[in-house]
C-alpha positions in Angstrom: 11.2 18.0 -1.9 7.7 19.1 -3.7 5.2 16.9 -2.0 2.9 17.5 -4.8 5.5 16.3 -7.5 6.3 13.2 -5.2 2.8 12.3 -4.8 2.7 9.5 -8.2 6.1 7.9 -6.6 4.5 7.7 -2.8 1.5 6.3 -4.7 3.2 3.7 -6.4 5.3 2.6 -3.3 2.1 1.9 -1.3 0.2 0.0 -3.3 3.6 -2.1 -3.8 3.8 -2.4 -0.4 0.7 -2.8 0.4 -0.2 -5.6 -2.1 3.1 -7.7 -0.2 2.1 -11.3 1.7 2.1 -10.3 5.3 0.1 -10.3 8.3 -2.8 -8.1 6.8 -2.9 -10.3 3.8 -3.3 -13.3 5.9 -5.9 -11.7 8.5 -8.1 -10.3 5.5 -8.4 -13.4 3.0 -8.8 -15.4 6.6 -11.8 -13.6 7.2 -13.3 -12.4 4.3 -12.9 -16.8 3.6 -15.2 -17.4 6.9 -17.0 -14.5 7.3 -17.9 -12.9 4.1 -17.0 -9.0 3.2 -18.8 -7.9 6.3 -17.1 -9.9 8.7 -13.2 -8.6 7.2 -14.4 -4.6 7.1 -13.5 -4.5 11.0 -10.4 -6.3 10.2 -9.5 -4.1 7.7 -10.4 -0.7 9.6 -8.5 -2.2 13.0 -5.4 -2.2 11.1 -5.5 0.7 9.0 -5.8 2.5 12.6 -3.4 0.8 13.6 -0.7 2.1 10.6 -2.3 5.6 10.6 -1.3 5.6 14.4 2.0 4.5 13.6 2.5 7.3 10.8 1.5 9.9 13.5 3.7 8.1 15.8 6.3 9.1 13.2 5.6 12.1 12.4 5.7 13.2 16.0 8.9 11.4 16.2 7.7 8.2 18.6 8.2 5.6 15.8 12.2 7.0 15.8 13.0 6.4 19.8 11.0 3.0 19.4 13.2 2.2 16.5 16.5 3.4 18.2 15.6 1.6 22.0 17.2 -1.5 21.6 14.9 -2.7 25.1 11.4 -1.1 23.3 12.3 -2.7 19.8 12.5 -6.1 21.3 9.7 -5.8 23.7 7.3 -4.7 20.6 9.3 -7.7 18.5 8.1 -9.9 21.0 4.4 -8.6 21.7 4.2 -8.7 18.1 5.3 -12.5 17.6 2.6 -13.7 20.5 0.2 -12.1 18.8 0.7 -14.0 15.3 1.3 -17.1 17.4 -1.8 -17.0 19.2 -3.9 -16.3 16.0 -2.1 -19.1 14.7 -2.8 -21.7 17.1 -6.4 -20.3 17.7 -6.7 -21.0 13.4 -5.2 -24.9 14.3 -7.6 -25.6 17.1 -10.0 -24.3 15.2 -8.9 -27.2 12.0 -8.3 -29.7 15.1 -12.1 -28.6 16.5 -13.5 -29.6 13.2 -11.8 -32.3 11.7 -14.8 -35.2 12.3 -17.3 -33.1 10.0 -18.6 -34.2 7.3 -19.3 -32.0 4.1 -23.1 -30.7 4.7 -24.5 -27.4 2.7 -21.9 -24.4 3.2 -23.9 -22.2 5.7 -23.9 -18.8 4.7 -22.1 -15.9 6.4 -23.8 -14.7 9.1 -23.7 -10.7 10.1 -21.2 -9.9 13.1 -22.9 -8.9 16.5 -21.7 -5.9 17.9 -19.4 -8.3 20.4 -18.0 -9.8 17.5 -17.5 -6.7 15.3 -15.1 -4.9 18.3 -13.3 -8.3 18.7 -11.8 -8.3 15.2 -11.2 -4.8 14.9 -9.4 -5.1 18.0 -7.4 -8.1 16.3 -6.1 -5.9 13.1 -5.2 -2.7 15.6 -3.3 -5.3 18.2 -1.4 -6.8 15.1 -0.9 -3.6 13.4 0.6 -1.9 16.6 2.7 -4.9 17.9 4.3 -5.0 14.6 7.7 -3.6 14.6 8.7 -3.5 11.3 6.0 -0.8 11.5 8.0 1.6 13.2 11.1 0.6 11.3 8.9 0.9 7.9 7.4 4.8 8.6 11.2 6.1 9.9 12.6 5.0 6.7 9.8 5.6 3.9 7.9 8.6 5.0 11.4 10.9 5.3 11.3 10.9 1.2 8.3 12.2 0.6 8.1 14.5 3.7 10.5 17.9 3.3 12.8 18.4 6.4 12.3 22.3 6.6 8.3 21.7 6.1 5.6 20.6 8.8 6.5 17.6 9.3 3.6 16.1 11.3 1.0 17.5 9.3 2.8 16.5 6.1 2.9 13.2 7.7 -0.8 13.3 8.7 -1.5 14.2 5.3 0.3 11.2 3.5 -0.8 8.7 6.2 -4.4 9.5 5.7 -3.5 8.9 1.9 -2.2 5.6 2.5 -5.1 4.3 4.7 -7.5 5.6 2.0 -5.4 3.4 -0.7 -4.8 0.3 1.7 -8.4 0.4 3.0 -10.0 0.7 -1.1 -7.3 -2.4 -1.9 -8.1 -4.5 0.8 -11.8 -4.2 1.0 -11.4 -5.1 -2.7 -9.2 -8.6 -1.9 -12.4 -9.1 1.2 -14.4 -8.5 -1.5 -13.1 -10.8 -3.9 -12.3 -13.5 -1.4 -16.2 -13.2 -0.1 -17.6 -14.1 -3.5 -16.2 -17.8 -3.2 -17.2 -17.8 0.7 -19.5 -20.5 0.3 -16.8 -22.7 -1.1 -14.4 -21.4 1.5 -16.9 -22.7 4.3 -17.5 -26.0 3.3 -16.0 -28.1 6.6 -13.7 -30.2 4.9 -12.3 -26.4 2.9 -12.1 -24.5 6.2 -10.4 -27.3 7.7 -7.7 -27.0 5.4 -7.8 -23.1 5.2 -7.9 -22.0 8.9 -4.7 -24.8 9.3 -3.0 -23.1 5.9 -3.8 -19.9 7.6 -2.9 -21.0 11.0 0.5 -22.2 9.7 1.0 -19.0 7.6 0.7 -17.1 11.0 2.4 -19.3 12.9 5.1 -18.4 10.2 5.1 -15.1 10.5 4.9 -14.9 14.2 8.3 -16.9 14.1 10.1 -14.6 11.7 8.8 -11.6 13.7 10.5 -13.2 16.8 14.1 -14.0 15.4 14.1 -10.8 12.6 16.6 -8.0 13.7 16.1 -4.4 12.3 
């Protein structure tokens, strides 16, 4: 296959994909809601490690044997649920937490300290590598676009660093979007209702992580 002439097509696919509701989605409008555009950048950088890791993990053939071990699929299906369901109950505590205040001036979004900043980039690479369907995803998509008697790892490389670049401008764009309404987004009685939306949404997705096969 031409990589060049399949370049439009592998294009195409990820912004597709990467414009899908899924974890990502739901960590980056959470975020970007609370914390304004500088508070969802980390976010968004934690997890695009997170799949670039998993495209070299594919092209080096990793993301295969995890896919094929029936004991390393469902250890990474489980890791992966817990860590949806414990963002997800962390988001209902946090609506539970704040449920007697009343509606005062939104206070504005206030820069992440450096503490802060590692925190949720750790949070977007933890959910990004726990998640199976990761693995599952690079085995099957990046074979089309990658030619068998090429180099495959750098070809791999190549496109993976192409789709972070895509996913990173798309996302910072939604955080972006998202953060212009922040102020609205952190009035209490709003965040109430969006960290238990988002809480539930997780919660959600945690659960479907758990019980999905391959």
């Amino acid at each position: 296959m031409d990589v060049l002439g399949s370049l439009p097509a592998f294009v195409l696919a990820v912004l597709l994909i990467s414009a899908s509701p899924g974890p990502a989605m739901a960590l980056i409008f959470r975020r970007a809601a609370l914390r304004g555009l500088s508070g969802a950048v980390p976010t968004v950088l934690g997890l695009e490690l997170g799949l670039y890791a998993w495209a070299l993990f594919a092209g080096a053939g990793f993301a295969a044997l995890v896919a094929a071990s029936e004991v390393g699929y469902v250890v990474l299906r489980v890791v992966g649920a817990a860590v949806l369901l414990v963002l997800g109950v962390r988001a209902w505590r946090a609506a539970w937490r704040d449920r007697g205040q009343v509606d005062p001036p939104a206070p504005p979004a206030t820069p992440l300290g450096r503490r802060r900043w590692w925190t949720a980039f750790g949070e977007g690479l933890l959910v990004q590598l726990a998640n199976p369907k990761a693995a599952v995803f690079m085995i099957a998509f990046y074979p089309q676009f990658v030619p068998a008697d090429g180099p495959v790892f750098a070809t791999t490389a190549v496109l993976g660093l192409l789709q972070i670049t895509l996913e990173t401008g798309l996302y910072l764009a939604l955080a972006a979007g998202v953060a212009r309404a922040g102020d609205w987004f952190r009035r209490p009685r709003i965040r109430r209702r969006l960290e238990a939306v988002s809480g539930t949404v997780l919660v959600g997705l945690g659960v479907r992580v758990a019980a999905s096969s391959r």
